[in-house]
C-alpha positions as CSV (number, residue, x, y, z in Angstrom):
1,X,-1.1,-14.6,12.3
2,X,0.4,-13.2,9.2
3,X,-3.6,-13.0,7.3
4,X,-5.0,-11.2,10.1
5,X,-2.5,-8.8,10.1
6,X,-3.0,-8.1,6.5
7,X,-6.2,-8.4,6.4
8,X,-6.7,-6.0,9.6
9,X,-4.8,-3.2,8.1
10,X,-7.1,-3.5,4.5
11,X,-9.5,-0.9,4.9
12,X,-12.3,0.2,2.6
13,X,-11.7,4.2,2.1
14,X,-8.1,4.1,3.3
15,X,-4.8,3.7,1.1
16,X,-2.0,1.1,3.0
17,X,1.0,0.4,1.7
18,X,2.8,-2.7,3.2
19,X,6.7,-1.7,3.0
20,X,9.8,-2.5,4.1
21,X,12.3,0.4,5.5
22,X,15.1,-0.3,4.0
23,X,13.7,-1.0,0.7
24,X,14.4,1.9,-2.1
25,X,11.0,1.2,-4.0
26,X,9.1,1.4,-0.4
27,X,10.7,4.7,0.4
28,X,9.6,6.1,-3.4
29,X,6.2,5.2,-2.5
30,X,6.2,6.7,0.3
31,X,7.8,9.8,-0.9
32,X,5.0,9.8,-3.8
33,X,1.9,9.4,-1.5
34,X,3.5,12.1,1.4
35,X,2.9,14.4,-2.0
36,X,-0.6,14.3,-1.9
37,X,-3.2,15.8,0.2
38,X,-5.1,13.0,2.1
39,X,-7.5,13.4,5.1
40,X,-6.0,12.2,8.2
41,X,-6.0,8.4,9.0
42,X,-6.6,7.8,4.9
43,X,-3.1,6.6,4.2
44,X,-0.7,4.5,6.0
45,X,2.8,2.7,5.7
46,X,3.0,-0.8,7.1
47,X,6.4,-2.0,8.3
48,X,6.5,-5.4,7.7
49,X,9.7,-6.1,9.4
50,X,8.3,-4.9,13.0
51,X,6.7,-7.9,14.2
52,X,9.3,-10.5,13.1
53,X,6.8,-12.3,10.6
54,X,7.9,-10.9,7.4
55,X,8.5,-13.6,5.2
56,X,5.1,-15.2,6.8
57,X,3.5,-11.9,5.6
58,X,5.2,-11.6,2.7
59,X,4.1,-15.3,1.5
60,X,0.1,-14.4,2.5
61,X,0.9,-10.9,0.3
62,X,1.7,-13.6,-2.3
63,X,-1.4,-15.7,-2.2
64,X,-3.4,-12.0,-1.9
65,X,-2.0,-10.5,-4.9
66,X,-0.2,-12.6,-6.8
67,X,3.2,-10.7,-6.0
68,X,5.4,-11.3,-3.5
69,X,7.5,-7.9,-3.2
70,X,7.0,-4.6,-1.3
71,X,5.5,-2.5,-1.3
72,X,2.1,-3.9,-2.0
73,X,-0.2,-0.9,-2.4
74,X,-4.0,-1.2,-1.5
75,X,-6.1,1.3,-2.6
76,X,-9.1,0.7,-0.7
77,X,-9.8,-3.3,-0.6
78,X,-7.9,-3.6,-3.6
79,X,-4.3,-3.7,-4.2
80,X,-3.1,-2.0,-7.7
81,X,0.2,-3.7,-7.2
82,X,3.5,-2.2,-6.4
83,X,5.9,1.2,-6.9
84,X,6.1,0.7,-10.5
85,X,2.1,0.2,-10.9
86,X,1.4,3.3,-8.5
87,X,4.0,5.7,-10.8
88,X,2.5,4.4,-13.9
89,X,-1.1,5.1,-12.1
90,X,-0.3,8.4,-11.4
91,X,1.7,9.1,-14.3
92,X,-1.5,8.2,-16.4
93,X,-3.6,10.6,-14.3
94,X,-5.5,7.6,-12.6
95,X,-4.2,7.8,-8.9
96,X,-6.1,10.7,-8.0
97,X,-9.0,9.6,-9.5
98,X,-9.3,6.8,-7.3
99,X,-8.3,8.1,-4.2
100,X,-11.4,10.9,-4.7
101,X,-13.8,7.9,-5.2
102,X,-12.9,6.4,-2.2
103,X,-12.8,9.6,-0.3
104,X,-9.0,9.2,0.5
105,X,-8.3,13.2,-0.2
106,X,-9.1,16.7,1.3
């Protein structure tokens, strides 16, 4: 159950960040990407604690990416790792790059 819920919410063209609420680097990911200007349906915040599977979902995040932790940021089909990855991504320039090539912005 856990890999098709991953694996439903991966979408080519769309950014999804698998979170946790009450986690401090989920909420300054999410604060980051509220920033920017995506078209509508081209980002979205999964709450892994919703369904009651989280440590299920956290283990299949694990054999996906190699990292166990939230947030796991996908950027398209592929996941550029976590908050520290996504600041140093958009610290370098590189974020919005990437989210024009896969059409994530207005």
């Amino acid at each position: 159950m856990a890999q098709a819920f991953v694996n439903s919410n991966i979408q080519s063209g769309k950014v999804v960040v698998f979170i946790k609420p009450t986690c401090p680097y989920s909420r300054g990911t999410q604060e980051l990407l509220s920033q920017l200007p995506f078209k509508q349906g081209r980002s979205e915040f999964v709450n892994i604690t919703a369904n009651g599977d989280t440590n299920e979902i956290q283990d299949y995040l694990q054999q996906l990416t190699g990292a166990r932790p939230v947030p796991r940021v996908f950027i398209g089909k592929e996941c550029i790792g976590g908050s520290t990855d996504l600041v140093n991504m958009h610290e370098r320039g590189e974020l919005l790059t990437r989210l024009k090539q896969i059409g994530a912005l207005q």
